[in-house]
N, C-alpha and C positions, 0 to 999 in steps of 0.2 A: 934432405938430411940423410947422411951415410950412417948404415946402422949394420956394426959387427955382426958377421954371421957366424954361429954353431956349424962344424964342421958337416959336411952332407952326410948323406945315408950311406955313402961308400967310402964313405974317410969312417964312420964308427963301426961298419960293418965289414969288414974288411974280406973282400971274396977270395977265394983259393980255388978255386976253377967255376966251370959254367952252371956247377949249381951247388958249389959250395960257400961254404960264410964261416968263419971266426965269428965265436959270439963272446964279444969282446963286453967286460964289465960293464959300460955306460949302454951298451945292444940291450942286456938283459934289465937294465934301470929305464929302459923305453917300453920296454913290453911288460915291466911291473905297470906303468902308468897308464896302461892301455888296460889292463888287467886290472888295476884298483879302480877305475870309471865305469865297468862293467858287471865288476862286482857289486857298486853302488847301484848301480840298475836293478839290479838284482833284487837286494835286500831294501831298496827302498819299496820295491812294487810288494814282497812277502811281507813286510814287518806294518804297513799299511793296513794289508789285509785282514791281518790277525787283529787290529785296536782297532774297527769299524765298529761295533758296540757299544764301546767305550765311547768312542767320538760322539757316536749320536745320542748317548745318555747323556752328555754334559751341553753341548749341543743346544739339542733339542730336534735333531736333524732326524726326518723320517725315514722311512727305510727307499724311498724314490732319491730322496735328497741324497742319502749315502753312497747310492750305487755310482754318482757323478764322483764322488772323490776317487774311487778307481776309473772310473768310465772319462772321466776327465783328462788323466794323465794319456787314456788310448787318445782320447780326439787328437789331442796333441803331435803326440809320438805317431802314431798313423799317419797323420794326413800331412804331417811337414816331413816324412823320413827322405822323401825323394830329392826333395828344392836341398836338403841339409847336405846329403849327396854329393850334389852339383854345384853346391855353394862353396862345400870345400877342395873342389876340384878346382874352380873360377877365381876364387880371393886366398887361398891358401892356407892346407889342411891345419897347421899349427896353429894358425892364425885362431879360424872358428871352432877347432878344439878347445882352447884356451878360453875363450868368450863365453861358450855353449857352458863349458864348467862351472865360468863363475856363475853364471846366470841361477843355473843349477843350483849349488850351495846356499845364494841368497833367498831364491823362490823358498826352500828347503828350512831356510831360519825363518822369514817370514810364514811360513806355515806352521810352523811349531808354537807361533808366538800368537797367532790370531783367534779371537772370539768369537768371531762368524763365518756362518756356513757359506754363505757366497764365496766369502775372500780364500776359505779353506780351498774352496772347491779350483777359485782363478788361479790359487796357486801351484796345484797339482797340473792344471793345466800348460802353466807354463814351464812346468817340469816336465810334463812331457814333450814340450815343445825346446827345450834344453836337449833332453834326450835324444829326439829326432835329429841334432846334430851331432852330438857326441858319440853317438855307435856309428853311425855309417863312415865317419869320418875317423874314427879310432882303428878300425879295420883296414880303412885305407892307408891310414899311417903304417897299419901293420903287413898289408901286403904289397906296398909300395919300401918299406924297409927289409922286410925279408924277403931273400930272392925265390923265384918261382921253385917248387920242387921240394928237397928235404927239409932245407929250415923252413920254409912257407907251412912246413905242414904240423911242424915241430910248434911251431907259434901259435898256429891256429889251437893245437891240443891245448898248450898250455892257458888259452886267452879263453878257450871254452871251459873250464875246471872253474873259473873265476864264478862263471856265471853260475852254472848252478852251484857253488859253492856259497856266492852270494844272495842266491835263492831258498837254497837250507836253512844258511844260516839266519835268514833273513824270520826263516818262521819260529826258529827257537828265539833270539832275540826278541819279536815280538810279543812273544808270551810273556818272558821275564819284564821287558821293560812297561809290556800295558800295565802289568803287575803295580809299576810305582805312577804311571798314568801316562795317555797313551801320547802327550807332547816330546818325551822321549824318545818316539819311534821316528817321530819328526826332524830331531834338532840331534840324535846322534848321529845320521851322516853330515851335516856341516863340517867337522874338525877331522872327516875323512877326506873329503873334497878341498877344502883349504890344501891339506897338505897333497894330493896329486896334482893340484893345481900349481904350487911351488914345484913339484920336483918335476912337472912335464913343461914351466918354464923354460927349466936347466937343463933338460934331457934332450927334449925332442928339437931336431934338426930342424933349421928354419927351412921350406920350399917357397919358391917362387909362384905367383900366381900365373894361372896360365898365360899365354904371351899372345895369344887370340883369346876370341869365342863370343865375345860379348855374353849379354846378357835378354834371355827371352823372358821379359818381362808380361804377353799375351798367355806365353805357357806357362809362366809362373803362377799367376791368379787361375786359368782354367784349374789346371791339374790339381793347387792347393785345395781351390774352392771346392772340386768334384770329389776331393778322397777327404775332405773333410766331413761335406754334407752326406758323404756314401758311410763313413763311418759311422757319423753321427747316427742315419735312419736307422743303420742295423744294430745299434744299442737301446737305440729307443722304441725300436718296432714294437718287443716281443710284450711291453708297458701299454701302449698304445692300442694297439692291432696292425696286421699286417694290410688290412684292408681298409684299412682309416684315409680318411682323404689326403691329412696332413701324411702321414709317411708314404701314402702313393705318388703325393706331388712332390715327395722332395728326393727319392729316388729318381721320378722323372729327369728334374733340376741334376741331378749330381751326372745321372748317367748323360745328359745334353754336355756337359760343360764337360766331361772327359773325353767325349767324340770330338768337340772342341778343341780340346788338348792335342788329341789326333790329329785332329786336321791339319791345327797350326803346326806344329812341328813335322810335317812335310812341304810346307811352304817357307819355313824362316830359315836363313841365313843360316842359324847356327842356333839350335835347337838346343833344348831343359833334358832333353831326352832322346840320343841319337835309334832310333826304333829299329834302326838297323842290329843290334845289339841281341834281338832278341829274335834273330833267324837262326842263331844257335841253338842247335835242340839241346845240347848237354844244360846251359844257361836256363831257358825256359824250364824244362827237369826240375834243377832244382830248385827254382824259384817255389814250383808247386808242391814238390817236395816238402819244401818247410813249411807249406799250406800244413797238406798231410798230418807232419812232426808237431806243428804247436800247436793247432788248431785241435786238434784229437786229445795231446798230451794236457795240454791247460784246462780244457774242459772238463774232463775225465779227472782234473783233482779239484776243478771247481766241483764239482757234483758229490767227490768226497767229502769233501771238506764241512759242505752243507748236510749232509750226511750224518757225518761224525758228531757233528757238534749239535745240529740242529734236531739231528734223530736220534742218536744215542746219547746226546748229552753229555760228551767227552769235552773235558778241558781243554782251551786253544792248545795248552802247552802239549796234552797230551796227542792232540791231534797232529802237532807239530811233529813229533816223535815217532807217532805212527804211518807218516808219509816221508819219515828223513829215508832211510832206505834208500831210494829210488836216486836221488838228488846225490847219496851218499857212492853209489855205483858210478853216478857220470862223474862223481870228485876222482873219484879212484880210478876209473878206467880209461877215461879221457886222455891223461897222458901217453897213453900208447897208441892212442890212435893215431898216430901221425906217422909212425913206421908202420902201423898196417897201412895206411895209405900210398906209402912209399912202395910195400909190398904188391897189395893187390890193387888199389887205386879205385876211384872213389865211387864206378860204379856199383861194384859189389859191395863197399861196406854200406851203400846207402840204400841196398835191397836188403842185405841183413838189417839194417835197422828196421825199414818198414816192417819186415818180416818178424822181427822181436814184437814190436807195436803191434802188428795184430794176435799174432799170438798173447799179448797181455791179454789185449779185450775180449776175442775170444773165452778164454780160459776165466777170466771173472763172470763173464754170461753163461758158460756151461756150470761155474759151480756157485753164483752166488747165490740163484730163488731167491726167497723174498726176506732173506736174512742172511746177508754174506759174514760168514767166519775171518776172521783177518788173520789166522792162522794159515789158512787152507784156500780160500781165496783171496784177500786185500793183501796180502803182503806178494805172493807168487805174481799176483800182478803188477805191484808196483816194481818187483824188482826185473821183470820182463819190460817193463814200460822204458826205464831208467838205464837198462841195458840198450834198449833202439836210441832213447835221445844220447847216450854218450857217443855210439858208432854213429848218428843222425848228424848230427849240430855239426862237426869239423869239418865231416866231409863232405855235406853240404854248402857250406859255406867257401871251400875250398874251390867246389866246381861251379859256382856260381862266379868265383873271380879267375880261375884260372884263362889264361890265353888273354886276358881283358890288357891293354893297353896304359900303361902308368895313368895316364893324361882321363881315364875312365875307369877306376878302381871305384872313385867315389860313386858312381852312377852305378857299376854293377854292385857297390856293397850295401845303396841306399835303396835297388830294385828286390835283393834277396830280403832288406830289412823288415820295405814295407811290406814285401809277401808274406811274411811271416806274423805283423801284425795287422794287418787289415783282415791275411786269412783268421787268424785267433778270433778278433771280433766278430768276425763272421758267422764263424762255429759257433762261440759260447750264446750269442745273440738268438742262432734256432736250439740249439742244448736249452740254453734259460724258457724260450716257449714252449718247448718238448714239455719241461719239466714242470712249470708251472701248468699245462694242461694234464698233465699227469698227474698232479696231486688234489684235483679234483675228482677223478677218478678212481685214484687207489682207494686199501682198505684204509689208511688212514692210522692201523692199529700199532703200538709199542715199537719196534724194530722193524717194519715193512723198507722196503728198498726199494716197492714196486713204482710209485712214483719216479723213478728215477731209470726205470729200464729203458723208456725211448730215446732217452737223452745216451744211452751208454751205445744204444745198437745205432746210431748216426757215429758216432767218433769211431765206433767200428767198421764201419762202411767205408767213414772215409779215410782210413786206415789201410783198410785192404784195395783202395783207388789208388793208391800212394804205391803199394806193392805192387800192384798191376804196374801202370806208370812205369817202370822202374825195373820189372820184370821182361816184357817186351823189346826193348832196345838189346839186352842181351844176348837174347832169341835170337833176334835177327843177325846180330853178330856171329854167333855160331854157324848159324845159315849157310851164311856168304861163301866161305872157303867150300863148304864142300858141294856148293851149287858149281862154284868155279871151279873146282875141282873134275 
């Protein structure tokens, strides 16, 4: 059956030299579509966050049971981001965009609609397993529709604004809507998905599926199974113990089946994961880069958050208010980061970021002692934090695809994706141990914070690993000329 194609990527985008683009009406109705699927990312993971009390009051879901409705969405979104990848590189990217969506929106009405906690829990799962293909595969649309260079970077700004805009706004919404109960946190993105899903119908340009490659179905099951059971142990360690038999044997288990992974894909034909990809240093950089950026930055408002609310006793909404700031810097600054990129280019803006980011944590641990001021420390920090992820996120993201091959956008946007979530989980996983053996220890008394300090000097740590990283390469660049000189 012959089925009418949507004009390509360079009939809507129409180039004007080797790295220019007209960004012709129906260009910027694609990069809305990509930008409204991100944004739902966003605010669905914030607006969650904030109605977890609520859920388990009605519930009856304890506080182990609860942590799986976020922790659910990670298994998902972690451990399938890579296959999502390469799945829309293989059968094509419009294709499992469009599928991953709907999946999305219905998981998302089914959750809103359900009375048990199991089903609650399957269904965030499979939202994040929705998820794990619609970011890696949105990106790809987007850096496979705009060309390498100024618009590339133009797009990326504006598709990163989404996100944490989607993220902010995700924690003000939450508060209001738990307000009328918390299935509204649920069931208001449905009627935002429906409609991207209608206009990325009409928008986005059909691609061909690859015309080789087959499919590695050995590296399919290794890789899924090993970043699923890897994610899983490190969410559930910190519950458990780290030395428990059960999380020592399924470590073992995860780390066998990713050597696995390994193996196979220098033996098959035509590989889940060309490994060659990652002899790039700029690639690998940023891959851990975004370790660095989310890993630090996520924890560090997990930590708040329980803070605020659980120690001072601050309203979601007001807590909500008290960490926009941050979220509200990368709305606003984010758009221009794409001509700094143009200008300086994406190593230096992604040392200034790390360099913003430790200067946050720094500057909160020299002045918060055992009752930080949110005048004089929590705010100077969030807005140093908020300042590294808006110059972080693009240009990250940027040099993680940059020089990458059309035919492998999806594999390098589905390598930065899961680096970025499997590092989060990683981090918040020792953060949550830090901190839970820290509040056996602290005073325990009215506003103490001290619980919460070993949790802050690890995101610092690995803050200023990310600077190092990232500081080096430059060095050596300077070097050169005047060794050769």
């Amino acid at each position: 059956m012959t089925i009418t194609e949507t004009p390509p990527a360079s009939a809507i985008a129409q180039p004007t030299g080797k790295h220019e683009q007209t960004w012709t009406p129906r260009l910027w109705g694609v990069l809305a579509v990509l930008c409204a699927v991100l944004f739902l990312d966003g605010l669905d993971v914030s607006m969650v966050g904030v109605a977890l009390p609520s859920i388990g009051a009605e519930l009856g879901l304890s506080t182990t049971a609860l942590q799986w409705i976020v922790n659910g969405y990670v298994l998902g979104y972690g451990g399938l981001l890579l296959l999502g990848g390469r799945t829309a590189d293989l059968l094509g990217r419009r294709r499992v965009f469009l599928i991953a969506l709907a999946v999305f929106a219905i998981a998302s009405l089914i959750g809103g609609l359900v009375d048990n906690g199991p089903l609650l829990i399957a269904t965030r799962f499979i939202k994040g397993l929705a998820a794990a293909f619609t970011a890696p595969t949105a990106l790809s649309i987007l850096t496979t529709t705009f060309h390498e260079g100024p618009a590339r970077n133009r797009a990326l700004s504006v598709f990163s604004v989404f996100g944490a805009s989607g993220y902010s706004s995700g924690l003000i919404l939450g508060g209001l809507l738990t307000s009328f109960g918390w299935r509204w946190t649920f069931l208001t993105p449905v009627p935002l998905a429906i409609l991207a899903l209608v206009a990325g119908y009409a928008l986005i340009p059909r691609d061909r599926p690859a015309a080789g490659g087959g499919h590695d179905l050995v590296g399919a099951v290794t890789l899924t199974g090993g970043m699923l059971l890897a994610v899983y142990t490190v969410v559930s360690a910190p519950e458990r113990g780290w030395l428990d038999p059960l999380t020592v044997g399924s470590m073992v288990l995860a780390v066998a089946l990713l050597a696995g992974f390994v193996a196979t894909e220098k033996r098959v034909a035509h590989p889940l994961v060309r490994l060659g990809i990652l002899r790039a240093g700029s690639i690998v950089r940023a891959n851990l880069s975004i370790i660095a950026l989310f890993g630090s930055y996520l924890s560090f408002q997990f930590m708040m958050t329980l803070y605020l609310q659980d120690v001072l006793h601050w309203s979601p909404l007001k807590m909500a208010l008290g960490l926009l700031p941050a979220g509200l810097l990368v709305a606003f600054a984010s758009p221009f980061v794409g001509r700094l990129i143009d200008r300086y280019g994406t190593p230096r803006l992604i040392l200034a970021s790390m360099a913003s980011l430790s200067l946050g944590y720094v500057w909160f641990l020299a002045t918060a002692g055992n009752t930080p001021d949110y005048t004089v420390t929590i705010l100077p920090a969030m807005l140093l934090l908020g300042g590294g992820f808006a110059f972080g996120f693009s240009s990250i993201m940027a040099q993680a695809t940059d020089g990458i091959d059309d035919s492998e956008q999806g594999l390098a946007s589905g390598l930065v994706h899961t680096s970025a979530q499997a590092g989060a989980a990683l981090v918040l996983a020792l953060v949550t141990a830090l901190v839970a053996g820290g509040s056996h220890t602290g005073t325990g008394g009215g506003t103490d914070f001290g619980p919460f300090h070993p949790g802050v000097n690890l995101v610092t740590a690995i803050a200023v690993v990310g600077l190092a990283l990232n500081v080096v390469p430059l060095l050596g660049r300077r070097r050169r000329p005047q060794h050769a000189a």
